[in-house]
TORTIDO-114143 format. One line per field, with one value per residue (C-alpha): residue in one letter; z, x, y. Coordinates in pm, 1 decimal. Layout:
# TORTIDO-114143
code A; ...
w Z; ...
u X; ...
v Y; ...
END
This chain:
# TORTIDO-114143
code X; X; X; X; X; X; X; X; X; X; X; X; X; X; X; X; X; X; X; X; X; X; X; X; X; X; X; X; X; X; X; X; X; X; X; X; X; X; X; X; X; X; X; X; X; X; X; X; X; X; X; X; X; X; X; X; X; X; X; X; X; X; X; X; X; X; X; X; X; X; X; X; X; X; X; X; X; X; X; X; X; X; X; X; X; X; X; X; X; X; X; X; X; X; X; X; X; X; X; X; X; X; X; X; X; X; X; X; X; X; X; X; X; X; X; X; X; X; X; X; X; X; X; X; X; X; X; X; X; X; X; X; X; X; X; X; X; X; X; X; X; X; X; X; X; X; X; X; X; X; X; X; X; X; X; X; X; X; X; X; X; X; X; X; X; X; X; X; X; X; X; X; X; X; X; X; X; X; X; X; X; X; X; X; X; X; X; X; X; X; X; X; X; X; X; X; X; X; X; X; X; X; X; X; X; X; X; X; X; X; X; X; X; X; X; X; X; X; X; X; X; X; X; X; X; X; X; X; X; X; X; X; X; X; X; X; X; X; X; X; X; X; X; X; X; X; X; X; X; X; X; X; X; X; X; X; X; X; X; X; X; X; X; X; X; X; X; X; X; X; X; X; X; X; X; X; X; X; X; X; X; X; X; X; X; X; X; X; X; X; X; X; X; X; X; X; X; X; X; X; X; X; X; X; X; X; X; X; X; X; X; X; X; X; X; X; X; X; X; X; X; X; X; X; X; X; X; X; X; X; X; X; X; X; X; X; X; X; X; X; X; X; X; X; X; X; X; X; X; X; X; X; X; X; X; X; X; X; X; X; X; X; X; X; X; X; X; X; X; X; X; X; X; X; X; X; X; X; X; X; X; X; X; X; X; X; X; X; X; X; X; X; X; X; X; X; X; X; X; X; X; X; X; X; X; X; X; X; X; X; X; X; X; X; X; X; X; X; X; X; X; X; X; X; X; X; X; X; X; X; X; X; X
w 12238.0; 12360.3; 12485.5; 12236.8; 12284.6; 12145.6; 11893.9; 11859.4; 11518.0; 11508.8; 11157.9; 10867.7; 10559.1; 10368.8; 10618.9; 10845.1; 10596.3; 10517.9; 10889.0; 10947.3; 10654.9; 10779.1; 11109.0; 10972.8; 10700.9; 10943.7; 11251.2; 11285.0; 11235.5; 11498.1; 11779.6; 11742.2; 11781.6; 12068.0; 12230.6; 12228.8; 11917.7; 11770.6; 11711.7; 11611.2; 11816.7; 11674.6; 11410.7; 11386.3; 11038.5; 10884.3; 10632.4; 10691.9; 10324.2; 10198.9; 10087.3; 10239.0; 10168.4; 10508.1; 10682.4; 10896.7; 10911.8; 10967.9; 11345.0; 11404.0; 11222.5; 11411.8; 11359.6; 11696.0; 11917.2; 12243.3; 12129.5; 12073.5; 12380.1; 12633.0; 12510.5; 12776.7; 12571.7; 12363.6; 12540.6; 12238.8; 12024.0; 11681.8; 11615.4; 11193.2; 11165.2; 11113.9; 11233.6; 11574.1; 11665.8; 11755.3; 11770.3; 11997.4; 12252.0; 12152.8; 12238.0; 12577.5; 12626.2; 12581.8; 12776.4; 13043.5; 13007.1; 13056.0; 12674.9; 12539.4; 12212.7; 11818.4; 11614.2; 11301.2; 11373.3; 11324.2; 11426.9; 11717.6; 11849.1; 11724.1; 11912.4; 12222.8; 12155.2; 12528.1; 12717.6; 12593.9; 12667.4; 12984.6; 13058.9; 12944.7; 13197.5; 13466.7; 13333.0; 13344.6; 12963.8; 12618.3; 12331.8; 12033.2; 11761.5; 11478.0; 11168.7; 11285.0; 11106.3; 10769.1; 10693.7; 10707.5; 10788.4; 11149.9; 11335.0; 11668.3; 11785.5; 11639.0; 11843.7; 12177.0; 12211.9; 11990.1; 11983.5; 12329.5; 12449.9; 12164.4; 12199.8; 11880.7; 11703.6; 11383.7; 11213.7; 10832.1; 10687.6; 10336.8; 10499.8; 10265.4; 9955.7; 9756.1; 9763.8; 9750.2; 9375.5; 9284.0; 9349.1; 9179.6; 8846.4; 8834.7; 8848.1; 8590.5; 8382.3; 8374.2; 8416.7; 8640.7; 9006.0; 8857.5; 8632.0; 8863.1; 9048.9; 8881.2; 8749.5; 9127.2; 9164.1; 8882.9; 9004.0; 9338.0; 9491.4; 9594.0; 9719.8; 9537.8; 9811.3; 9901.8; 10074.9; 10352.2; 10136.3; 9903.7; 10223.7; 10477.3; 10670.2; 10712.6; 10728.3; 11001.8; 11265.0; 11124.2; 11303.0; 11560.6; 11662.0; 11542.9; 11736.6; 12056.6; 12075.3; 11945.0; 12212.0; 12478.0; 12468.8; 12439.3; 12073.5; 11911.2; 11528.1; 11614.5; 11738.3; 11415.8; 11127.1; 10817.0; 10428.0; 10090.0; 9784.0; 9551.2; 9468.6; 9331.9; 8956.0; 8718.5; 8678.3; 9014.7; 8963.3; 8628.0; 8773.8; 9095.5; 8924.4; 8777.2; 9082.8; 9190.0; 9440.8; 9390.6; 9603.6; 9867.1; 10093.3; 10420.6; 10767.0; 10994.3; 11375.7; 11477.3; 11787.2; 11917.2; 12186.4; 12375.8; 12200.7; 11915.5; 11525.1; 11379.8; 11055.7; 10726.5; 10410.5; 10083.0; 10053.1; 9867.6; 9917.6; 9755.1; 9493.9; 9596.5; 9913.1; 9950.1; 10078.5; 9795.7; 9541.6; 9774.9; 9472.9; 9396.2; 9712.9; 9884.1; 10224.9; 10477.3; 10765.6; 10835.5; 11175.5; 11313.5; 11666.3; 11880.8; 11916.5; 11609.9; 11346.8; 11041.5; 11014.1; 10731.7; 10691.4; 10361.8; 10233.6; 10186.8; 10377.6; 10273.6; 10139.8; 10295.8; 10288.2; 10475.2; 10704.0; 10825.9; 10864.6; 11116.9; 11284.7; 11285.3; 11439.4; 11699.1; 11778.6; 11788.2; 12000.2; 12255.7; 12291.2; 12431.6; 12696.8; 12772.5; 12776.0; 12991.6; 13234.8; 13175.6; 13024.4; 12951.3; 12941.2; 12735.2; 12929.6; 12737.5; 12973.6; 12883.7; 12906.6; 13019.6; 12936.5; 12574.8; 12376.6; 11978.6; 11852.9; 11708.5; 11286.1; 11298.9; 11477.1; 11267.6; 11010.2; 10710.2; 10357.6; 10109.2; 9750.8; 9567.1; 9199.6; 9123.0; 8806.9; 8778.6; 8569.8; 8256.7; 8300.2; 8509.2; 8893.8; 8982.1; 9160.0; 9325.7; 9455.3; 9561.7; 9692.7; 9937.2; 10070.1; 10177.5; 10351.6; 10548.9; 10661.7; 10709.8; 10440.4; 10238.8; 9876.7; 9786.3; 9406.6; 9157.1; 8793.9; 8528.3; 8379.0; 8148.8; 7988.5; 7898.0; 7623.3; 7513.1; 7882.6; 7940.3; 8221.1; 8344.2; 8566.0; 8872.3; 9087.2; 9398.0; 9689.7; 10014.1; 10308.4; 10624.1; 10770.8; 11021.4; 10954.0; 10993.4; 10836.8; 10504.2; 10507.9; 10595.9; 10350.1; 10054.4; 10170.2; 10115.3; 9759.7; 9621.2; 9674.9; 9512.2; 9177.9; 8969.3; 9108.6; 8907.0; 9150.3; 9372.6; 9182.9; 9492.9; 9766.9; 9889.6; 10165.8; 10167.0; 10358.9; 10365.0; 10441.5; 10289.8; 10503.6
u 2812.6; 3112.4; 3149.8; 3234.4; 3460.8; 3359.3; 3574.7; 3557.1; 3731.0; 3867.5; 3866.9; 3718.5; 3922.5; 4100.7; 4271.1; 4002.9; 3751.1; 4005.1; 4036.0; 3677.6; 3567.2; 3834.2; 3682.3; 3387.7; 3469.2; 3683.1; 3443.9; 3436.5; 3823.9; 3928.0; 3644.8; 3807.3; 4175.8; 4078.1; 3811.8; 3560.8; 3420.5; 3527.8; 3198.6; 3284.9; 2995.7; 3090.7; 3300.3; 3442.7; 3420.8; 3485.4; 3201.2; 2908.2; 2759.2; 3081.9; 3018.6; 3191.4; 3231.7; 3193.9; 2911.3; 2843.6; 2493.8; 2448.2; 2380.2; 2730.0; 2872.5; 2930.9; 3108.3; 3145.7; 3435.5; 3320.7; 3031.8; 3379.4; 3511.0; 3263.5; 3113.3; 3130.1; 3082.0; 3390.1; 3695.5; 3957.2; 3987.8; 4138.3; 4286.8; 4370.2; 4370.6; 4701.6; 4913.6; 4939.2; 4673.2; 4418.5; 4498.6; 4746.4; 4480.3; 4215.9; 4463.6; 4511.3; 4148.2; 4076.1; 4343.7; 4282.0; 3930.8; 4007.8; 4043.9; 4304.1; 4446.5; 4559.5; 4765.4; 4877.8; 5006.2; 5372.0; 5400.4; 5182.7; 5435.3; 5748.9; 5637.7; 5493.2; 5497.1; 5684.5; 5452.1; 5178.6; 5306.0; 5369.0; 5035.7; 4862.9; 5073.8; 4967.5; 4605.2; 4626.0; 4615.8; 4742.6; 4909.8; 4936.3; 5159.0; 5251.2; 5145.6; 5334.6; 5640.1; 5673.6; 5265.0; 5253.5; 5626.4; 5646.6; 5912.0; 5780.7; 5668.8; 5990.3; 6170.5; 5997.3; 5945.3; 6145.5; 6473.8; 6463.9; 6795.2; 7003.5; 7208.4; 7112.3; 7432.6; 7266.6; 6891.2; 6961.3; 6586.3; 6386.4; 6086.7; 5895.0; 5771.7; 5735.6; 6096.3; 6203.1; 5982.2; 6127.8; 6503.0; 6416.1; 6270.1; 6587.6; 6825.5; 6672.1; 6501.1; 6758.8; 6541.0; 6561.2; 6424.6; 6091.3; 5986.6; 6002.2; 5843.4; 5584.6; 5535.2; 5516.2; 5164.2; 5015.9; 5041.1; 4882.6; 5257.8; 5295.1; 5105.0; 4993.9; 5214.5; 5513.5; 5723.3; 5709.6; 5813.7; 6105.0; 6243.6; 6285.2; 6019.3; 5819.4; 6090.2; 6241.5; 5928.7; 5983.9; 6347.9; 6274.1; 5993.0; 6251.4; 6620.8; 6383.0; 6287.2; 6656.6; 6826.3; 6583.4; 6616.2; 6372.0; 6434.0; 6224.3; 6225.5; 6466.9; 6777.8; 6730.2; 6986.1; 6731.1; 6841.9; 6605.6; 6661.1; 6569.2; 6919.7; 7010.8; 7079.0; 7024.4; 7415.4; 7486.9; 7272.1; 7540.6; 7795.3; 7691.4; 7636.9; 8038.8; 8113.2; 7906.0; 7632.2; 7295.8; 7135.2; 6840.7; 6681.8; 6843.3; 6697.9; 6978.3; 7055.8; 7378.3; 7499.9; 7855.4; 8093.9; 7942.1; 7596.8; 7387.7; 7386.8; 7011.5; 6960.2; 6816.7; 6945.0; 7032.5; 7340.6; 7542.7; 7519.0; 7666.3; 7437.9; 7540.9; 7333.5; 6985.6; 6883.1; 7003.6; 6763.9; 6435.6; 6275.6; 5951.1; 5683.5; 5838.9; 6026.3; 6253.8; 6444.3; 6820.0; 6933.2; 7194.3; 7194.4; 7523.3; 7316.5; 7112.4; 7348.3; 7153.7; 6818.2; 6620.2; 6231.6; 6097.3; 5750.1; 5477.5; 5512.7; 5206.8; 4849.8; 4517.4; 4617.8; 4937.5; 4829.1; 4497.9; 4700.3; 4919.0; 4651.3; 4455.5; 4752.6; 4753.9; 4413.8; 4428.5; 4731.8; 4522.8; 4180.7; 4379.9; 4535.2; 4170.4; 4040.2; 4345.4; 4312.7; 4655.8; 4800.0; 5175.4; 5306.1; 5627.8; 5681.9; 5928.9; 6243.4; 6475.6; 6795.2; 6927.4; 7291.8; 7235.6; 7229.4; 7181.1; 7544.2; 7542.4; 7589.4; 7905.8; 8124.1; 7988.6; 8178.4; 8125.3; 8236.4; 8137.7; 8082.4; 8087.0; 8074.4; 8204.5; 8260.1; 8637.1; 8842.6; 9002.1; 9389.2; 9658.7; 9705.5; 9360.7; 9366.5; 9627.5; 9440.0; 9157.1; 9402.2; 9586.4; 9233.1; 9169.0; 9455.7; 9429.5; 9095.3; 9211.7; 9033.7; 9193.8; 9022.8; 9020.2; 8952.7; 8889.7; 8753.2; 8689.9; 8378.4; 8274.3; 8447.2; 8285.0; 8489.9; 8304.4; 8333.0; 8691.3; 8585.5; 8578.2; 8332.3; 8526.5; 8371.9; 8561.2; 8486.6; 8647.0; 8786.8; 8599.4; 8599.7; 8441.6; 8099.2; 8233.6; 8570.6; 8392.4; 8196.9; 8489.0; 8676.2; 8407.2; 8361.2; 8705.3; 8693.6; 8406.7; 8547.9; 8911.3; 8957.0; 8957.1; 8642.8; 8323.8; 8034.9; 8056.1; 7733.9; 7653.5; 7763.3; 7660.4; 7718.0; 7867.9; 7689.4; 7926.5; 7670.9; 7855.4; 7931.9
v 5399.8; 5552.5; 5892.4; 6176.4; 6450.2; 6774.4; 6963.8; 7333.7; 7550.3; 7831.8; 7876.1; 7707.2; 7758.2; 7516.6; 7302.6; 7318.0; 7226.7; 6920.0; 6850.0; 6836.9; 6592.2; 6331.2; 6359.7; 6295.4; 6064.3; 5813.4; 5792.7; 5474.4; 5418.6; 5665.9; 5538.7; 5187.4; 5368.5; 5580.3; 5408.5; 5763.6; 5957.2; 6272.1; 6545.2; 6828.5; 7099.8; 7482.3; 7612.2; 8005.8; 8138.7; 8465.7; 8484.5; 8338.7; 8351.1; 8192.7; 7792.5; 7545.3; 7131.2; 7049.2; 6769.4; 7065.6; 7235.6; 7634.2; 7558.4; 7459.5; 7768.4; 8079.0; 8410.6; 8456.8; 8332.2; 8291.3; 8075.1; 7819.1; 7919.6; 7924.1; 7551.8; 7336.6; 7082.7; 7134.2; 6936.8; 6991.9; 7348.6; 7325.1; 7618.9; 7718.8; 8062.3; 8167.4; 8523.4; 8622.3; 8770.0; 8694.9; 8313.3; 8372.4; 8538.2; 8253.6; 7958.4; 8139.4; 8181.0; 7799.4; 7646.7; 7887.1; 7811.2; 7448.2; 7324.6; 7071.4; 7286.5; 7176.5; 7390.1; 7480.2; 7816.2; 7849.3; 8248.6; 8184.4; 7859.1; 8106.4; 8370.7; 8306.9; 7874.3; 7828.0; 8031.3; 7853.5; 7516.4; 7626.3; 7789.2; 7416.7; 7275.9; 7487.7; 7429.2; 7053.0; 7054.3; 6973.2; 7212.5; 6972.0; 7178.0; 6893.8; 7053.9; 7430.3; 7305.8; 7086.7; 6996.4; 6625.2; 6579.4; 6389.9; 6599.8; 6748.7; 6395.2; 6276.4; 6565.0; 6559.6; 6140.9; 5986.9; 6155.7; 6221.1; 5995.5; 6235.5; 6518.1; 6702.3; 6817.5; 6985.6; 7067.2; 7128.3; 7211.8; 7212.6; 7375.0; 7616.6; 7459.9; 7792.7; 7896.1; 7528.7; 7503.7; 7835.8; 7726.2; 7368.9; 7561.4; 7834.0; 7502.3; 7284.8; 7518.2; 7810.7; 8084.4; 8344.3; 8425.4; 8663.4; 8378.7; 8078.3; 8346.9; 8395.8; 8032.8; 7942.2; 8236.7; 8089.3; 7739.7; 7878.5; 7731.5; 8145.8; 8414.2; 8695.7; 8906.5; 8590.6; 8830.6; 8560.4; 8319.6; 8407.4; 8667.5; 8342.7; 8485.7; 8125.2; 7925.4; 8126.1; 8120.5; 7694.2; 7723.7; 7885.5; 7588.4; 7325.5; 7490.4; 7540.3; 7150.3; 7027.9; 7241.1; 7272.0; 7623.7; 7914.8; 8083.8; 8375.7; 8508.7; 8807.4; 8527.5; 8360.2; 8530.8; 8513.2; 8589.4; 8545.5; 8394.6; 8720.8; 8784.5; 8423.1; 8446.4; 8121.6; 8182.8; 8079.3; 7778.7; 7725.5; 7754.3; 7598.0; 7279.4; 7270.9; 7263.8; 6977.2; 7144.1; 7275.0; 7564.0; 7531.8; 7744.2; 7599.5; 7636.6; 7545.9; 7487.4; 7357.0; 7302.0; 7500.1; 7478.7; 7822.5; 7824.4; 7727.0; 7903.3; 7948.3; 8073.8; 8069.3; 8130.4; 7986.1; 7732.3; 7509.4; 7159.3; 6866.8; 6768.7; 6425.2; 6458.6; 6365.3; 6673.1; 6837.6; 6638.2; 6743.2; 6926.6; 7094.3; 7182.6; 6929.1; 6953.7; 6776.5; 6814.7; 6633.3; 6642.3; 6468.9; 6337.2; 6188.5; 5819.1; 5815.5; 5959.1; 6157.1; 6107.9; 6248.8; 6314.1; 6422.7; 6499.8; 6691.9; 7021.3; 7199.4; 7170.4; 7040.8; 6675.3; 6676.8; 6906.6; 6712.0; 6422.5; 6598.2; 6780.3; 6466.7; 6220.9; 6505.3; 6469.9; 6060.2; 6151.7; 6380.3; 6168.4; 5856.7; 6179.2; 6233.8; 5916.4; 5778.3; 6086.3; 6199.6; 6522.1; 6679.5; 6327.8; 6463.1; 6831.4; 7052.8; 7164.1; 7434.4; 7493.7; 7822.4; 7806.8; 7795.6; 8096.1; 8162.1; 8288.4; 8583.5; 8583.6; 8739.0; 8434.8; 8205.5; 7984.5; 7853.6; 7821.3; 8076.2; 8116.5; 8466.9; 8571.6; 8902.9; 9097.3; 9239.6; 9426.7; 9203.7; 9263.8; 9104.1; 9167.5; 9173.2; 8791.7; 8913.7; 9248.2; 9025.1; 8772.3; 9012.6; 9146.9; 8807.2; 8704.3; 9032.2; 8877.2; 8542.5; 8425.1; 8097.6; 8103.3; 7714.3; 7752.6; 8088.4; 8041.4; 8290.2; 8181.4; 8460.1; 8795.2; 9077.8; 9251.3; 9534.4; 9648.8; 9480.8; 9293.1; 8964.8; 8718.2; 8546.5; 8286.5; 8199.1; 7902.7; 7995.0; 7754.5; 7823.1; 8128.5; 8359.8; 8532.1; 8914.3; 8848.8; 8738.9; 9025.3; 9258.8; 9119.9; 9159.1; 9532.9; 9565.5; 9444.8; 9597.5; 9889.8; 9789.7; 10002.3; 9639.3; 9512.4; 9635.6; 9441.6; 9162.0; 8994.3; 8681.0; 8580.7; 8261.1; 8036.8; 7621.0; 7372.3; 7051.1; 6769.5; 6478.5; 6180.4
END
C-alpha cells in the first residue's frame, strides 16, 4: 500500500462537500495516477449540527482551525471558504506552517494572490489556484505552462455566469434587466444580494488573476476599471441586434505600447463571433497570443461539478510535486515595467442611445460636439419618436476614440438644449478576424 497524503478543509460547503466525495469516490483511479493515496484527516466547518453528504465521520469534523493547521499529518490544505478574511490569514498559516495549498478563492488570489505565491516559494511549497477563475475552465495551467513561449496580446473574458444568463435572457427574451434578474434568484443562478454579480465585482477580482499571469505583472482590484450591467435596457439588446452584435459582460486585458488596459464592462461584439454566442451560466475566455493566435476556452464556470474537477486536477497536479520531491516547478516572474493604463487613454468604439428633441438641426448640434472632441460618428439612426413629447430616439456607433474625449463629449451633449437624456452608452469590442 502506498503512502497517503493527508488532506485538510477549510470549509465544507458545497464545493467542498463535492470535492471530498470525488476524493473518495475515485481512490483507486487517482493512486494509480499519482502513485500515493489521497485521505482526507480534518475538515473546518461552520456548523456542526448542519448535515452534510460527505464519507466523513464526526471525528474528522472540527470547528476549529488550528486542529487543520497544526496536523502534522496533513501535507496538502484545501482551502473553500471564500472572502478575504480569514482565508487569506489561514493560507498563510499553512504554507508557513509547511503545507502545500488548493484554492478556490478568487478575492484572496486578487488581493494578496502574488504574495502568497511568493511566500510558498520561500516555504519550499505549492499554491495551486485553478478553480479562482472560470470553475472547470482550464486557464491558469493553460497560462502559466502552456502558453508560456507567447507574448499575450489580449484576454477578452465571459467569466460570471449570473450576469452572462441575465444578458442571454434580456437578448432573446426581450425583457428587461429586473426580470432576468429575478428569473436568474429563482433559478438559484443569483444571490439573494448579487451586487457582486450584476456590478462586475466577481469578474473583476477574475481579471485581475487572469492580466497578472498574461502580463507577468502584479495587478490588484483598484487598477482594474469595472462597470455593471444594471443600466442595459432590452432596447439596446433591439437595437443591438440591427446592427449585427449582441452584448456581454466582457472582462478584458489588452496589451499597449506603454502599458496594459484591464477592465470590465459590458460590450458589443459581433454576433458573428463565438464569444458572442457563449450563452446562459456558461463562460470562456479568448486570448490571443503572438505564436498561438486566438485561442478560446468555454465551459462551465461555476457549480460543484466544475469546480471539483479543477480543484481536483490541482490536487493530481500537486501529489506527483510531493511524491517526485519537487515544488514551484513553474515560478511566476513579474515584470516591473508594465503598468495598468489608466481608463481615460483608452480607445475604443462606442455605442450610445439618447433621446433628442424631434425637429431639424439637432444631428448637427450633436455632430459639432463631437468633432470638437475628435469624435468620428460612423452611423446615426432614429429608431423611435415620441410624439406626444415631440421627441425622438437616436442611436449612434462611433469610430474609435479616446476614453475621456467620449465622455467629454457626452457631457457636452446632455446638457445641449435639444438633447432630453443620453439613455446608454456602451462600448464596441471588434473581435472579428
Amino acid at each position: 500500500m502506498s503512502a497517503e497524503i493527508g488532506l485538510g478543509f477549510l470549509g465544507l460547503g458545497t464545493v467542498g462537500s463535492a470535492v471530498v466525495r470525488t476524493v473518495s469516490e475515485r481512490t483507486g483511479f487517482l493512486e494509480r495516477q499519482i502513485g500515493r493515496s489521497f485521505q482526507v484527516r480534518r475538515a473546518l466547518i461552520r456548523d456542526p449540527n448542519r448535515k452534510r453528504d460527505v464519507p466523513l465521520d464526526e471525528s474528522q469534523l472540527t470547528v476549529n482551525v488550528d486542529d487543520v493547521l497544526n496536523d502534522e499529518t496533513i501535507e496538502v490544505v484545501v482551502e473553500l471558504m471564500g472572502g478575504v478574511e480569514p482565508a487569506n490569514t489561514y493560507i498563510r498559516r499553512a504554507l508557513e506552517s509547511g503545507k502545500h495549498v488548493v484554492t478556490a478563492n478568487k478575492e484572496v488570489m486578487a488581493t494578496h494572490g502574488i504574495e502568497l505565491l511568493e511566500l510558498a516559494t520561500a516555504q519550499g511549497r505549492d499554491l495551486y489556484f485553478e478553480a479562482s477563475v472560470g470553475g472547470g475552465i482550464p486557464v491558469i495551467g493553460p497560462f502559466r505552462q502552456d502558453l508560456a513561449a507567447n507574448q499575450i496580446r489580449e484576454v477578452h473574458a465571459i467569466i460570471n455566469g449570473t450576469t452572462n444568463y441575465i444578458l442571454t435572457e434580456m437578448a432573446s427574451g426581450g425583457v428587461d434587466f429586473e426580470a432576468a434578474l429575478a428569473d436568474a434568484q429563482r433559478l438559484g443562478y443569483a444571490e439573494p444580494d448579487p451586487t457582486n454579480d450584476i456590478e462586475g465585482i466577481d469578474a473583476a477580482y477574475k481579471l485581475v488573476i487572469l492580466a497578472s499571469l498574461a502580463f507577468n505583472c502584479a495587478v490588484s482590484p483598484e487598477d482594474v476599471y469595472r462597470e455593471g450591467i444594471t443600466r442595459i435596457s432590452a432596447a439596446d439588446f433591439r437595437y443591438a441586434a440591427e446592427l449585427g452584435y449582441g452584448i456581454k459582460l466582457l472582462a478584458i486585458a489588452k496589451r499597449a505600447p506603454n502599458g496594459f488596459e484591464a477592465r470590465v464592462h459590458p460590450a458589443l461584439i459581433q454576433r458573428d463571433v463565438l464569444l458572442a454566442q457563449v450563452d446562459g451560466v456558461f463562460n470562456a475566455v479568448l486570448l490571443d497570443g503572438d505564436l498561438l493566435g486566438r485561442a478560446l476556452f468555454i465551459g462551465r464556470g461555476a457549480g460543484p461539478e466544475p469546480t471539483s474537477s479543477a480543484i481536483v486536477a490541482d490536487l493530481i497536479d500537486l501529489g506527483h510535486n510531493i511524491r517526485r520531491a519537487v515544488h514551484d516547478r513553474i515560478p511566476m516572474s513579474l515584470d516591473g515595467d508594465l503598468c495598468v493604463l489608466p481608463m481615460p487613454e483608452v480607445r475604443s468604439r462606442y455605442y450610445f442611445r439618447l433621446w433628442a428633441k424631434d425637429q431639424p438641426g439637432v444631428l448637427a448640434s450633436i455632430g459639432t460636439v463631437c468633432g470638437e472632441h475628435a469624435i468620428s460618428i460612423a452611423s446615426v439612426i432614429q429608431k423611435e419618436v415620441d410624439e406626444n413629447a415631440g421627441r425622438a430616439e437616436l442611436v449612434f456607433l462611433t469610430h474609435e476614440a479616446q476614453e475621456a474625449a467620449v465622455q467629454g463629449a457626452l457631457s457636452a451633449i446632455a446638457d445641449l438644449d435639444v438633447v432630453a437624456s443620453v439613455a446608454s452608452v456602451i462600448r464596441v469590442e471588434d473581435l472579428a478576424e
